[in-house]
N, C-alpha and C positions, 0 to 999 in steps of 0.2 A: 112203795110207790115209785121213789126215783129208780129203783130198781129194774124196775117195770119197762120205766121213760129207757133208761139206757138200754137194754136188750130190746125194746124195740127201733128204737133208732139204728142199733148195730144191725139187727137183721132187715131195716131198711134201706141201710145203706151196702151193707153185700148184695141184697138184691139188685141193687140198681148197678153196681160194679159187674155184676152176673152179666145182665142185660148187656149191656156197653159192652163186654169183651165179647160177646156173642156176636151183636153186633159190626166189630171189626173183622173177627175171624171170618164172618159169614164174608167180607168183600175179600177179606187177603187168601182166603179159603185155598187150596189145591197146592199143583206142585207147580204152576207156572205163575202166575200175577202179583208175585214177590219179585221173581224176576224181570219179568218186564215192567214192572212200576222202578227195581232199581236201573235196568237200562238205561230207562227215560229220566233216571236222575242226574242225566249225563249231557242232557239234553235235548230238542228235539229229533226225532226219528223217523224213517220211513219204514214201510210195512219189513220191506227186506234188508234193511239194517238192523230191525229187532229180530228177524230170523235168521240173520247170520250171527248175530252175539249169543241167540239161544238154538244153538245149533239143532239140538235134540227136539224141538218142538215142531209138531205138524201145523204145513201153510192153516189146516181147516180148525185146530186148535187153539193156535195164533190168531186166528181171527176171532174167533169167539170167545176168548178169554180178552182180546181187543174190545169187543161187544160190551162186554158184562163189566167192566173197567170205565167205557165210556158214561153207561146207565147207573154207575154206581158214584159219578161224579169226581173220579180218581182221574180219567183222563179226556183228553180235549182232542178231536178230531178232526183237522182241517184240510177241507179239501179247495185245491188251487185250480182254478179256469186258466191251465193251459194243455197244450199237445205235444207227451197224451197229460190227461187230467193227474195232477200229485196228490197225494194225500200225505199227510202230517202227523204223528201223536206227540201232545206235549202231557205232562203234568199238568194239572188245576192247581191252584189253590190249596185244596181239600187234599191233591195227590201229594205236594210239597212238602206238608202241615206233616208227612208220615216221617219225614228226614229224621228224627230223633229216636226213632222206635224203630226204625231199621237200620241207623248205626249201633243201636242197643242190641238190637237180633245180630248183627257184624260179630261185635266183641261177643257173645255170648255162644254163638256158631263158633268163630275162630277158637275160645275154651273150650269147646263140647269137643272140638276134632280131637286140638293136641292132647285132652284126657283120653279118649278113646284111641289114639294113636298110641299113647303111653301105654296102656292095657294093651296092646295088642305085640306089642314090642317084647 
């Protein structure tokens, strides 16, 4: 019976670790919105300071991984009443909150190159 209680708690609790990573993946998803969430860990930015830091990314890409970033509560959008009108992206809260899992993904990228650079050597 305790038997039982432990394999089902275990396979309840991967489930729910399942879910959650999925969940993250599903926001941090693609080859752009790692990068500009780390941009803006730099501070705030306007639309063409993040496309000059991500050089390779289209204005119509950039804005729509903008989009899916602001609806997913990772970033804050503000736009200023002057001429012409500004617009802003900061971090939230919830975009901040990533700081330890993207210095983790740092150090773990910076080991993937130098091994793969080793290999290739």
């Amino acid at each position: 019976m305790v038997k039982d209680q432990t394999k089902s708690l275990k396979t309840e609790t991967c489930q729910l670790r399942l879910k959650a990573s999925r969940d993250a993946l599903e926001v941090i998803q693609g080859k752009w919105r790692v990068p500009i969430i780390i941009s803006l860990t730099f501070g705030n930015k306007r639309f063409g300071e993040i496309k000059r830091e991500i050089s390779d990314i289209s204005p119509k890409m950039l804005s729509q991984e903008l989009r899916i970033l602001e609806e997913n509560q990772i970033i804050q959008r503000h736009v200023y009443d002057s001429k012409p009108v500004m617009v802003e992206y900061e971090l939230t809260a919830l975009g901040r909150s990533m700081k330890k899992m993207l210095d983790e993904l740092l150090t773990w990228g910076l080991h993937f190159r130098k091994q793969i650079l080793n290999k290739q050597d």
